[in-house]
TIGURO-147682 format. One record per atom (N, C-alpha, C, CB): x, z, y. Coordinates in pm, whole numbers, plus 50000, padded with zeros to 5 digits. Atoms other than C-alpha are relative to their C-alpha. Glycine has a CB too. Layout:
# residues N
XZY...
***
This chain:
# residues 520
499184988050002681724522063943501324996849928499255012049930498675004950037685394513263880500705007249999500544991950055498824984249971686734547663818499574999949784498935023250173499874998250140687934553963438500645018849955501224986149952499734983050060688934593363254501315001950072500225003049799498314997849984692494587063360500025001050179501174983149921500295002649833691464582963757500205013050029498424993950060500394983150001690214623463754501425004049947498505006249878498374989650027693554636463597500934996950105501004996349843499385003349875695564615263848499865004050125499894990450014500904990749897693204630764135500945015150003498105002949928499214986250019694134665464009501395001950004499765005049884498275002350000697854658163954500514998350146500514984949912499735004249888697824646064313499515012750092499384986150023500864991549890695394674764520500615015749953497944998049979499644984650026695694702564323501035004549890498715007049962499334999850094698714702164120500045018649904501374993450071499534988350064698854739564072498945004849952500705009450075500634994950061695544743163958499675005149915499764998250002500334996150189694634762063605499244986749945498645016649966500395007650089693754733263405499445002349847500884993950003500454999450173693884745363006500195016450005501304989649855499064989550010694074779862891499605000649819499645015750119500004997550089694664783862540500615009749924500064993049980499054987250038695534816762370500605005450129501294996049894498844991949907698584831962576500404986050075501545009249900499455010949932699234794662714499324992650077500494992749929500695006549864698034782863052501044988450053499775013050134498735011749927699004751063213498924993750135500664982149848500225006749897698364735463564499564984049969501195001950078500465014649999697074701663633501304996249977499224993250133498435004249993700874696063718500764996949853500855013150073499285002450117702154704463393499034991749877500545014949951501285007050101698984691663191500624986150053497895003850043499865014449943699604657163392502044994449927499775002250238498335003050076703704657063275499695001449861501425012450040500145003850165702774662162925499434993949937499785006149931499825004550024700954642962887500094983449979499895006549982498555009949990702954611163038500965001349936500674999650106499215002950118705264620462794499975003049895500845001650004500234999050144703204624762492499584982550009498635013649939500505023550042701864582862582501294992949984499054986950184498335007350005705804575162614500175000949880501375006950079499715001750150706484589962259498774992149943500195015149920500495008550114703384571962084500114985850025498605002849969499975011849969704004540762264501354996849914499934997650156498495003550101707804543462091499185003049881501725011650018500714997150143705644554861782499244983449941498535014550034500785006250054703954522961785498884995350073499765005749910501565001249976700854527661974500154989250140499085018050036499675008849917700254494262177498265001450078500654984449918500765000149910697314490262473498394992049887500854990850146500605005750132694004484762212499985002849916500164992449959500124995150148695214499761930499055014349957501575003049956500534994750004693344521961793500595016249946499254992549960499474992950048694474560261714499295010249984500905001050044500644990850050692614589061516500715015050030499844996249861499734983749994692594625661564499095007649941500085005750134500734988450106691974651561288500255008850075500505003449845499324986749940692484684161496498655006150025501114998650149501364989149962690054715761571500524999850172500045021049898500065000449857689324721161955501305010450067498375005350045498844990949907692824732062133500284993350139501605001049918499635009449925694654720862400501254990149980500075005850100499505011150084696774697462178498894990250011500335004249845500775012249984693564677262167500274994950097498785000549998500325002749880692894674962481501384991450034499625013350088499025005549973696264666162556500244981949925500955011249961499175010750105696534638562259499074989750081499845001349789501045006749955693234628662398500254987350155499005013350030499365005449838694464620362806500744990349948501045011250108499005007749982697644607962689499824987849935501085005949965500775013950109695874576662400499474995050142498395004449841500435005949902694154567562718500864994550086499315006850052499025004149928696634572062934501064983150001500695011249969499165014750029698844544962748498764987949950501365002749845500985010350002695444525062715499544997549843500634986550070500675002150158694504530362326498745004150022500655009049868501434998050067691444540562197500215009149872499294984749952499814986850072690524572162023498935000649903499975012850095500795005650085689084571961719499985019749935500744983349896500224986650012687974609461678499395006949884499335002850095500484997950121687604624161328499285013149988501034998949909500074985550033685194649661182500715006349911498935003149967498914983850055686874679961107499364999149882499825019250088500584996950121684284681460823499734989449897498905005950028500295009150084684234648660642501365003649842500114983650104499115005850137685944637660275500794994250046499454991249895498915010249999689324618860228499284990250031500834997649880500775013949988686814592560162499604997050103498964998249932500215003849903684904591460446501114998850140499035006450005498555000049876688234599560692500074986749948501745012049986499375012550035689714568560504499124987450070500064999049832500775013349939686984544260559499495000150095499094995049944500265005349855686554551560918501284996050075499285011250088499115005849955690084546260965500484986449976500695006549984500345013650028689624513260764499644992550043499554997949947501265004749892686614501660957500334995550095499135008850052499465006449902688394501161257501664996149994499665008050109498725004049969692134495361150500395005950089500204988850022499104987049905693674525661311500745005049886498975014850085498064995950068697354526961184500285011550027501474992050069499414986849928698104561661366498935006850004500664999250144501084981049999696834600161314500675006650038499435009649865499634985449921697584625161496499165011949920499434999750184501064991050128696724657661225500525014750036500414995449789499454991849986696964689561282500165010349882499585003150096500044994750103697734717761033499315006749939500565003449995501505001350027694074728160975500124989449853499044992050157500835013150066694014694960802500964996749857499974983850129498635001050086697654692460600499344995349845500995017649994500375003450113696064694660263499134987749944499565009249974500865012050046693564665060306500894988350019498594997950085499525013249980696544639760385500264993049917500844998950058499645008150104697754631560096498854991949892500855009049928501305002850077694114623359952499804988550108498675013749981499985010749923693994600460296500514990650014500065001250067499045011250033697174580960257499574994349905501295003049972500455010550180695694571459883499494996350064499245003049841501125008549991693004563159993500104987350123498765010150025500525004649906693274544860331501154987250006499775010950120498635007950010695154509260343500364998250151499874984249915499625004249921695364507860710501255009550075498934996650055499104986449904697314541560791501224998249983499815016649959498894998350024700334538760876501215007450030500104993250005499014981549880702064567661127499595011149976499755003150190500644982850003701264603161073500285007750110500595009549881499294995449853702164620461439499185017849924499144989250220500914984750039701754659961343500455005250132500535011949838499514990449872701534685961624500935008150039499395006850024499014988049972704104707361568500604996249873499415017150021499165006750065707304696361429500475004749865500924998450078499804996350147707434721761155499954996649899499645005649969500525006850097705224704260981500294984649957498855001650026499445012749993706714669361078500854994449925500424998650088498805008250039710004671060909500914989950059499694994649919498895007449954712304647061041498804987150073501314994849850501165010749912709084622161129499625008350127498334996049900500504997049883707464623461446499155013550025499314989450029501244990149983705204652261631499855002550114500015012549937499815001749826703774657661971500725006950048498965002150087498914990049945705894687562004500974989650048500725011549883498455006449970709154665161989499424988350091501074993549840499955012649917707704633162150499615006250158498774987149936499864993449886706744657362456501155003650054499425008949994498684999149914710144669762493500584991849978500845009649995499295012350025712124637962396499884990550098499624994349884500545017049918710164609962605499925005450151497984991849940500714999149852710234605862934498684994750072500814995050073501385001449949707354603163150499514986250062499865010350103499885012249974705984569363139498554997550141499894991349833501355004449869703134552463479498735000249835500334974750128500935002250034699884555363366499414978649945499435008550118500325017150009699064518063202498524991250063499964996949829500785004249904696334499963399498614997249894500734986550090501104994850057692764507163207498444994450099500335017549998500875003949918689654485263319498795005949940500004985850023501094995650016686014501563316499054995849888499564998550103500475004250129685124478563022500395001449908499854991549981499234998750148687544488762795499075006449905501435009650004500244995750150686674503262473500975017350036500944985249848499014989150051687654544062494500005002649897499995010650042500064996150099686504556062188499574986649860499105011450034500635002250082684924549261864499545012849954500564992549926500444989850051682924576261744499154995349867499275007450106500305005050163681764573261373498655005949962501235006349878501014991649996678044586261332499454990849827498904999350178500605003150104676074580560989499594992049953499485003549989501405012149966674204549160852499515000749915500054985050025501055004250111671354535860689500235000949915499554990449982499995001750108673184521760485501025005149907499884989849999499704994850073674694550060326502064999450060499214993449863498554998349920678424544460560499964998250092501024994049981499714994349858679584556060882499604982950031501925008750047499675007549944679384532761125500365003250161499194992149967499204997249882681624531961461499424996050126501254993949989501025003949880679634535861781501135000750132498465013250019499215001149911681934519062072499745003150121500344990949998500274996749858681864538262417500994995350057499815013550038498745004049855683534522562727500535012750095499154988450137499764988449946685184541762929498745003350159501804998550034500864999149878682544531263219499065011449965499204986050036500764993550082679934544362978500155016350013500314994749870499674980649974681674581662954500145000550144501735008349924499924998249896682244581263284498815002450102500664992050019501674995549944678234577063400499715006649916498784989750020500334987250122677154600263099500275012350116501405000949825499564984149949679474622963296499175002850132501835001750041500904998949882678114615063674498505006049992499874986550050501454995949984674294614963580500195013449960498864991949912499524984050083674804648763342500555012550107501584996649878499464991749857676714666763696498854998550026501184995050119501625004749877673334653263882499485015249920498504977849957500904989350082671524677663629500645013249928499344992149883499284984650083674114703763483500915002150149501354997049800498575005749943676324707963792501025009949951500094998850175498644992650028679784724363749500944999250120500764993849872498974997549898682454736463995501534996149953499925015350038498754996350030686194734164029500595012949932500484999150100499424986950084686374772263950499205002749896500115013550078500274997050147684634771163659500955002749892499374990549955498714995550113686484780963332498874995749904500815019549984501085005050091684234762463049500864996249877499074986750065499734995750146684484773062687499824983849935498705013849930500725011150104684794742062459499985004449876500674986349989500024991150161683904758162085499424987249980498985017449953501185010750059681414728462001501024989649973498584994150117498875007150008683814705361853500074987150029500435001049896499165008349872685684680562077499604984649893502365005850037500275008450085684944649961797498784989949969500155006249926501414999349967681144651261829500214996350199499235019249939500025005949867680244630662163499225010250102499274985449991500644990649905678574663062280500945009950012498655005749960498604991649988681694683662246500834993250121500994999349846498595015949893683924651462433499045001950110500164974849928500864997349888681244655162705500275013450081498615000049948499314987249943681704688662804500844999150036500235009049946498335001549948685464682662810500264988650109501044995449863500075012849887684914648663035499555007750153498554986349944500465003649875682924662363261500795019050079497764995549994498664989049915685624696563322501114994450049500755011049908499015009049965688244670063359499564994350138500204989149889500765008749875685954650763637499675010950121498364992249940500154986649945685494684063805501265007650042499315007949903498594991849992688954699263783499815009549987500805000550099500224984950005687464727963620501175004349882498215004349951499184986750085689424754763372499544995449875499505018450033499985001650139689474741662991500435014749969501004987849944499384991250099689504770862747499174997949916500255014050024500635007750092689194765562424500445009649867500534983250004500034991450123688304782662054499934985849901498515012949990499735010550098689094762561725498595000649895501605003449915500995002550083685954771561575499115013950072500484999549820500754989449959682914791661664499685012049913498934995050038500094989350072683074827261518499235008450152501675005549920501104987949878680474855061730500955006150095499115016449912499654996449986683054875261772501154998650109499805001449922498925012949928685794852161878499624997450113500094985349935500635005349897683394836462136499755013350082498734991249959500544989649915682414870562316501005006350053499175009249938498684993549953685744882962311500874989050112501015003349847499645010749894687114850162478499454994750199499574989249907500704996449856684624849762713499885008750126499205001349982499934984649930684854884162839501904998950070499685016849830498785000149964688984877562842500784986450146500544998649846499445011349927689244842063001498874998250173499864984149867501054999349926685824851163227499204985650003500455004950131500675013050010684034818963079498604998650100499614998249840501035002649939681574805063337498844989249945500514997050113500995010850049679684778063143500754991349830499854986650161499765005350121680054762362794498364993449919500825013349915501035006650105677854741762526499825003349868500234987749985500294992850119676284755962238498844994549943499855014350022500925005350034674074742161979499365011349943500244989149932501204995850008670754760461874500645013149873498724986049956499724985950104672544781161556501195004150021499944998249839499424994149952675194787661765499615013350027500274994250072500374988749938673084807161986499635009149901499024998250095500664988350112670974824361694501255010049971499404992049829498754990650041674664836061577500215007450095501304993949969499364987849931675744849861905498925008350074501154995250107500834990449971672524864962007500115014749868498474991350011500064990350044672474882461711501155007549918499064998349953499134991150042675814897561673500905009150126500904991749908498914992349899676514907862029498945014850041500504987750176501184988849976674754944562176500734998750175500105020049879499714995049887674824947462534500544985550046500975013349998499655012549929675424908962620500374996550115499294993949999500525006249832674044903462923501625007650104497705011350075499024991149943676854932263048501704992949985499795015349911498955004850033679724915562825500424988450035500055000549902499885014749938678954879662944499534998550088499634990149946500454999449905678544887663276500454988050112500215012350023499385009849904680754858763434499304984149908502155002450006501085011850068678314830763197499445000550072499204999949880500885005949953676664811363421499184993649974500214996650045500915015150033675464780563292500304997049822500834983150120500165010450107674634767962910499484991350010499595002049909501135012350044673654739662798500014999849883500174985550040499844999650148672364736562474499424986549950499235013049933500645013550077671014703462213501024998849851500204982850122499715004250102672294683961982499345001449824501025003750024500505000250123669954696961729498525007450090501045009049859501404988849963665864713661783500155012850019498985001449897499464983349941665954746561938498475005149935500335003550233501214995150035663274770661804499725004350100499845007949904499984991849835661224784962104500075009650029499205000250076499494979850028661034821961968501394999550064500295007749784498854998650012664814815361961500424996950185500554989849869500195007549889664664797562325499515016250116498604985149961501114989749938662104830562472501295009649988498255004449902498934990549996665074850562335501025000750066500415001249914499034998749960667794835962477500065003250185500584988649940499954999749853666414835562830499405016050049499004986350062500014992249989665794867162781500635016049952499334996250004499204993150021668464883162652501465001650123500184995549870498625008749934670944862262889499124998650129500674982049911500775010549914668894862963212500544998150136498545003850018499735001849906670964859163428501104983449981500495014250048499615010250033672354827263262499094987850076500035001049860500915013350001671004793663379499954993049855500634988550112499415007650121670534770363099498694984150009499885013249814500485014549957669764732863080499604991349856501384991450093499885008150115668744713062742500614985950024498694998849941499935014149994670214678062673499944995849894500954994650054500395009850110668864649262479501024990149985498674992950026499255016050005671064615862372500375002249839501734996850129499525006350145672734601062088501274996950006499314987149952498605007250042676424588461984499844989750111500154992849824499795017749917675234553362169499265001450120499214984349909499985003349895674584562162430500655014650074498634994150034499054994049976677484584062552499675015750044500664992150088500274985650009676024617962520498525000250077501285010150078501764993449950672754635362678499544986950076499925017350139500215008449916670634610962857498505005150041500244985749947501364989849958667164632262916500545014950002498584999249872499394985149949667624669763043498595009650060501354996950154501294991949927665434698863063500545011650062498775005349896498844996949932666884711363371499565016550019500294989950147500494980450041667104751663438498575001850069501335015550098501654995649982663884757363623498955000949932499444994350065501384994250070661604749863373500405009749915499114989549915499574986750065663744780163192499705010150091501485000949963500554986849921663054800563479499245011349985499484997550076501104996849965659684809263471499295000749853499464990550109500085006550140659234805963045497925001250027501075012849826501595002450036655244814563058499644998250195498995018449886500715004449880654704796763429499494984849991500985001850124500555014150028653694762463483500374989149940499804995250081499215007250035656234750363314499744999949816501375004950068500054996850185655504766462972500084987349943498465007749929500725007550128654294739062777501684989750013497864989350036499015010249945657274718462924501425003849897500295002550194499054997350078659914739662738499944999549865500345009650026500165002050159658744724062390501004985149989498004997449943499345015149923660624689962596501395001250000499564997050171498845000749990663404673862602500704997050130500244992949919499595004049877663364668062942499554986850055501305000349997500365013249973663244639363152501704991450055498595001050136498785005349968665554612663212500864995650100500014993849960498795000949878668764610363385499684990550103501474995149944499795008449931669124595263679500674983949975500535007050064499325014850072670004556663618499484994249887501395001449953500395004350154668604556863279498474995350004500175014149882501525003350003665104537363224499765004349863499554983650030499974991450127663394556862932498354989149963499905023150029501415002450051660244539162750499955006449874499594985149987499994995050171658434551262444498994985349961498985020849951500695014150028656734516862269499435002949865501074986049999500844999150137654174510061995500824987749913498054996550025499775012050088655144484961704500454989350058498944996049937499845014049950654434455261866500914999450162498294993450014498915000549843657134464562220498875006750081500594980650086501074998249813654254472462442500215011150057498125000850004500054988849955654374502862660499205008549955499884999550099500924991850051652544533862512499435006450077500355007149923501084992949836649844552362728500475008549959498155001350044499484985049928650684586962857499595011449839498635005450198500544989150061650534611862571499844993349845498555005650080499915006150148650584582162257501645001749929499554981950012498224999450087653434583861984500934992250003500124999449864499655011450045655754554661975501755002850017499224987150088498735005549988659414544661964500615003350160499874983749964499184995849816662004563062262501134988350021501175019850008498725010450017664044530262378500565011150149499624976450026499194996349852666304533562669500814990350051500975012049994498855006649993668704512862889500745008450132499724983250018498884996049906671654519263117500935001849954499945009350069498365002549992675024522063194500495010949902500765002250169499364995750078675344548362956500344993749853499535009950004499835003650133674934532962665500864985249920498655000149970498815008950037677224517062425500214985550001500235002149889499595015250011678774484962391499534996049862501694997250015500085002350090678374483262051499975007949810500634993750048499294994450098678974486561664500994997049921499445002649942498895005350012682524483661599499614992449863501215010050006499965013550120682614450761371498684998449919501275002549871501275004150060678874451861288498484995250096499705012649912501135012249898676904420361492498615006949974499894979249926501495005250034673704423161310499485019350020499774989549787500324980049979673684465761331499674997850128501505014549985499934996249868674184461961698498794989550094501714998250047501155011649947671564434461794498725005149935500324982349944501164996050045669284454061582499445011750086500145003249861500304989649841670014484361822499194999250109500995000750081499965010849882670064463062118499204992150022500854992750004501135004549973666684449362129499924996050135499125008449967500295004849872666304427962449500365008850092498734996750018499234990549924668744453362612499595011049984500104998450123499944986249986667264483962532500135005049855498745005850078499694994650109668664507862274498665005249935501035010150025501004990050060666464521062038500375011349890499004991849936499824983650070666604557261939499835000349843498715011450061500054994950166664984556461593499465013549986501525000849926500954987250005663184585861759498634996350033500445011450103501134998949970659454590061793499555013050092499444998949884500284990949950658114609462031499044992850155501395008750007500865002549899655744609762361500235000350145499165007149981499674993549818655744611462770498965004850064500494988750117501024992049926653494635562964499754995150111500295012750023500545004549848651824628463316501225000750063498815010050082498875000049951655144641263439501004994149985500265007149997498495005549995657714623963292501045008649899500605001450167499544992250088658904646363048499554994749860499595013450031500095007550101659704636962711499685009049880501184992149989500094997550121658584648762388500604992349829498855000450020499325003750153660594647962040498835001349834501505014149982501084994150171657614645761717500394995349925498454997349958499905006650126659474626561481501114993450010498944991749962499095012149997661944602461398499964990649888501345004050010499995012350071661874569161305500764994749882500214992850078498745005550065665414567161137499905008749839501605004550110500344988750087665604586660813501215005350029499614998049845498784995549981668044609160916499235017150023500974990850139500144986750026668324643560900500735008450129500675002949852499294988749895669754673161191499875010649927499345003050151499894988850045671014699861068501325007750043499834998549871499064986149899672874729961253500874985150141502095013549830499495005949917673524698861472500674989149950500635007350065499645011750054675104673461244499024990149965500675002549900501085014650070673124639561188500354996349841500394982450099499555007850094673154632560825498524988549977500535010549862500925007250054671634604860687499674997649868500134991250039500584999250115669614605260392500504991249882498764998150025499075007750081671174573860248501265000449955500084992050038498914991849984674374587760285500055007349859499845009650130500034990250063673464614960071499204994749826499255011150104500235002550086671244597559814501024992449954499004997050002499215006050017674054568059799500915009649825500664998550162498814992550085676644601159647499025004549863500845016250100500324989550130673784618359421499844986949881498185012050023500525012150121673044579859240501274998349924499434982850066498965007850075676714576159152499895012249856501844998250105499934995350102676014608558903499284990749852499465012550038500875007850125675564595858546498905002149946500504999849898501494997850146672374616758436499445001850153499815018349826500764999949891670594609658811499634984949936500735003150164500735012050065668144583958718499634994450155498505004149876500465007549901666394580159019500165015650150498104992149940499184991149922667114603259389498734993650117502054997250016500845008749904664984606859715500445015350119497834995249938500204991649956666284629760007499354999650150500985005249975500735000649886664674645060266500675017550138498025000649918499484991849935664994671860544498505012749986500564992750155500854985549996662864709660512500615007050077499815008549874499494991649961662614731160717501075011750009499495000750001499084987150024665454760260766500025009250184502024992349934499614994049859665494788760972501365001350071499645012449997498844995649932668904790761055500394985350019501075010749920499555011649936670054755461059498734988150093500774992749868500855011249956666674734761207499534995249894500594989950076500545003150084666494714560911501284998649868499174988650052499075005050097668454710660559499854992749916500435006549946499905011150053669084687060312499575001949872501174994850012500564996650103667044689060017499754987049931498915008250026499865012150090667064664959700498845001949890501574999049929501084998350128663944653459479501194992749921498134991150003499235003550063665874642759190499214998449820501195009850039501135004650128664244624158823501864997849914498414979050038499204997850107667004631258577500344989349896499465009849941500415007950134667914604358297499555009749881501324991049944500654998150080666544607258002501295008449867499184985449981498954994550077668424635157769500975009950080500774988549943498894996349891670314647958071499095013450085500454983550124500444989949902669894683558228501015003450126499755012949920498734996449873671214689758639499345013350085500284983750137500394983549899671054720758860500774993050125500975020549932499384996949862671774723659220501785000450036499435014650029498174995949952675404733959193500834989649935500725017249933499185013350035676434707058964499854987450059499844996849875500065014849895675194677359208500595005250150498034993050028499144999849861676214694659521501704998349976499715016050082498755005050018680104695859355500334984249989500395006349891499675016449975679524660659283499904995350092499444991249946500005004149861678464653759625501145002250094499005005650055499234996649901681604670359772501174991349929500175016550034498705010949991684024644559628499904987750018500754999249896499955012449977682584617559787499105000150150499434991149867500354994949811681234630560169499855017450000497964992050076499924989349912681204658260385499155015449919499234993750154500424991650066680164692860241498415000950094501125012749987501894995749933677214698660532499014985749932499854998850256500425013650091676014659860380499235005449860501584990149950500664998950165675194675060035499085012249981501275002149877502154992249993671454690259919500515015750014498494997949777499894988350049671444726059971499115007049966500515005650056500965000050103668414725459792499304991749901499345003150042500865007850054666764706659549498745001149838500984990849993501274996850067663864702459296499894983049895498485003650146499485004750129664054685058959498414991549961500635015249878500915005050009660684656358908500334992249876499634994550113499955007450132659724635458608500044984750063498565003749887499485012249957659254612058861499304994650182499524988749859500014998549884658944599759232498734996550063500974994150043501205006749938655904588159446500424985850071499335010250114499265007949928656264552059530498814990450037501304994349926500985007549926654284527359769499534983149893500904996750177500305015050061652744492159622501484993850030498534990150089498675014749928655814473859811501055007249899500755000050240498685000250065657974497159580500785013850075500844983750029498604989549917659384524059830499635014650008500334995650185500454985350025659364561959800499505004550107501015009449959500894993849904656824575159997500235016950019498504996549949499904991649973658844602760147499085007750083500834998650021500524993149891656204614460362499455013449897498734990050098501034993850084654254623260052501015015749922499364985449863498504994850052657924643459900499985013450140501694983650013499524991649868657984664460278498495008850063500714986750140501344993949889654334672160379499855016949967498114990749955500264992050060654104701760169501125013150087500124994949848499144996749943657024714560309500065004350207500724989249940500175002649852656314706060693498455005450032500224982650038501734997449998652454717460658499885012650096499205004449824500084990149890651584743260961501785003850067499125015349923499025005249924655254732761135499294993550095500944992249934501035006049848654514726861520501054983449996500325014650225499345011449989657194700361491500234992649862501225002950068499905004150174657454676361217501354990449994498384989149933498725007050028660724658061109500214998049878501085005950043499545005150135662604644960835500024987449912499545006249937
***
């Protein structure tokens, strides 16, 4: 398949120039004009600097400035190095480190964290702001849009490198999971096979554009030539009103999304009468919550999807039918994550590699064209992945007679919560640097509203008293605020195995005890 992101805009630019492309607020633009701006937002960063390879970050909430910054980095053949909205200076810094990405594109959301980023980061060296107000006499896409003329698309092969997306690690720092552009591009194909979408669609992106399940959505409206509209953050209100105004036909919502907008709208089904299609994931859906939505919304379709960072979004799907029918033959099926995409080979394996019989626990690998190339600048991470070609999840879970997959566990210690992956190391890493934390062990508990949250056993030095609120402040000047405990519980001292290692199971059971699903 020798078709790349930039192929589909060119398509549109060519067939249907006058199509609705973006609508944001009071500002709608055609393929036509979407396609001229931005050819001459890649002209100004190419005079900015930005050469075919290089790599260039974007702090921004979901507009159509992204989107735009997004096309046009491609366009001139960079690579997009997509920041969360919700991390620390620190962590921004050292993913722009990591990969040596000189150029940010920031929008004014973000203004106050730059100057904490410049300290910190030695590779940054351009600041591109969106709007020239904020620019000053330096650059901004405003001005390099009207300034530059409109340069050819630069020639972009199916192996390139589009992104880097930055997801959690072991060992306590991000690490940069490299998608090709081939990669997004089948993500997007198989994902149509099982979600489809029209040209006249109009599809809400709220789920933010940064997250490879946000960038998905937006890929596969681009590949479609459907209607971008777009909210900078998900508020109930916001979303119902948008919907009702722009007549949203399909959008992606994760699990405490929905809880929020089920329970702040009256008369839904009436107000979001042009919602066709969700899809929801990225984090465990409750099924109460699941029973509700298909029956609050029933005239919605709705589709689950499974995947990871590495392998370029959903790659198992539990497609609308078995939502149909919730107590028909399908019941038991909607506890699943589906089955897998077309293209994708899915095993679950015991210890030793072998195949697991029908209905045993083991290790979810996977291979295919979706999945990544790599982990930017880390061999021994990515060969550890990359097991004799097939990725491994780091999830546990089972396959039924059918082919349908089950999620009971995960391998990795990592945490989901309202949809963010943190990882536990991560989080213990920040609580060890306190001076009266002796010893630290976190884990994930249940929560009704987010899935699961981040809770800290914690053994005090000796002489030293801590509470909750004084380690979560310490946690927020050195990662992400969702990252830090929003509970924890104060021990004399931890449970630990002969070999030495904290026997979190023993720290979580108590917690997880009559839970149909177990995690953490």
């Amino acid at each position: 398949m020798n078709l790349t992101t930039i192929d589909f805009l060119k398509h549109h630019i060519r067939h249907t120039p006058d199509a609705p492309a973006t609508s944001d607020g009071n500002v709608k633009r055609s393929w036509k004009e979407l396609g001229d701006r931005v050819a001459r937002l890649a002209s100004g960063l190419v005079a900015a600097g930005l050469q075919p390879g290089n790599r260039i970050a974007i702090l921004a909430v979901n507009a159509d400035y992204y989107y735009e910054t997004l096309l046009a980095v491609w366009w001139a053949g960079g690579i997009v190095n997509p920041v969360n909205t919700r991390w620390s200076p620190a962590e921004i810094a050292y993913s722009l480190d990591d990969s040596d990405t000189r150029m940010l594109v920031i929008d004014p959301n973000f203004l106050p964290l730059l100057a904490d980023i410049r300290a910190q980061s030695s590779s940054l060296q351009t600041v591109i702001h969106v709007h020239q107000k904020d620019a000053g006499e330096g650059p901004s896409c405003q001005s390099l849009v009207a300034t530059s003329a409109p340069m050819e698309a630069l020639a972009v092969l199916p192996g390139d490198v589009a992104g880097i997306f930055y997801t959690g690690g072991t060992t306590g720092f991000p690490k940069g999971v490299t998608v090709t552009q081939q990669s997004i591009v089948a993500n997007t194909y198989i994902n149509l096979l099982e979600m489809p979408m029209n040209p006249s669609d109009v599809v809400l992106a709220v789920s933010p554009m940064f997250h490879l399940a946000g960038m998905c959505l937006v890929i596969r409206a681009l590949v479609r030539g459907a209607t971008l509209s777009f909210l900078p953050a998900f508020e109930e209100q916001a979303v119902i009103n948008k919907m009702e105004r722009d007549g949203v036909t399909y959008t992606l919502l994760v699990p405490v999304m929905i809880q929020r907008l089920l329970d702040a709208g009256t008369n839904l089904s009436t107000r979001l009468r042009s919602l066709r299609f969700i899809q929801y994931g990225a984090s465990p859906i409750n099924e109460t919550l699941l029973r509700r939505l298909i029956r609050d919304l029933p005239h919605v379709s709705l589709a689950q999807g499974y995947g990871m960072t590495e392998t370029s979004g959903p790659y198992t799907v539990l497609p609308a039918e078995v939502h149909r029918d919730p107590d028909g033959p399908y019941a038991a099926r909607l506890r699943s994550a589906g089955r897998p995409a077309a293209g994708v080979e899915l095993r679950v394996i015991r210890e030793d590699g072998s195949p697991a019989a029908i209905g045993e626990v083991g290790e979810i690998v996977c291979r295919g064209p979706i999945v990544m190339q790599g982990y930017w600048n880390k061999p021994d991470l990515t060969a550890a992945a990359l097991q004799g070609g097939w990725l491994h999840s780091g999830d546990a879970g089972f396959l039924d007679e059918g082919g349908f997959l089950f999620i009971v566990d995960r391998v990795k210690d990592m945490i989901v919560s309202g949809g963010e992956n943190v990882y536990s190391a991560e989080v213990e890493n920040a609580l060890a640097k306190h001076p009266a934390v002796s010893a630290c062990a976190v884990i994930a508990i249940p929560s009704e509203r987010w899935g699961e949250q981040v809770h800290a056993v914690v053994v005090s030095k000796a002489g030293f008293t801590l509470n909750l609120e004084e380690l979560r402040n310490h946690c927020k000047t050195l990662i992400a605020g969702y990252k830090c405990p929003v509970s924890a519980e104060f021990v004399t001292e931890l449970p630990y195995t002969p070999a030495g290692k904290i026997q979190k199971n023993v720290l979580r059971d108590r917690y997880w005890k009559g839970e149909t699903r177990r995690v953490g």
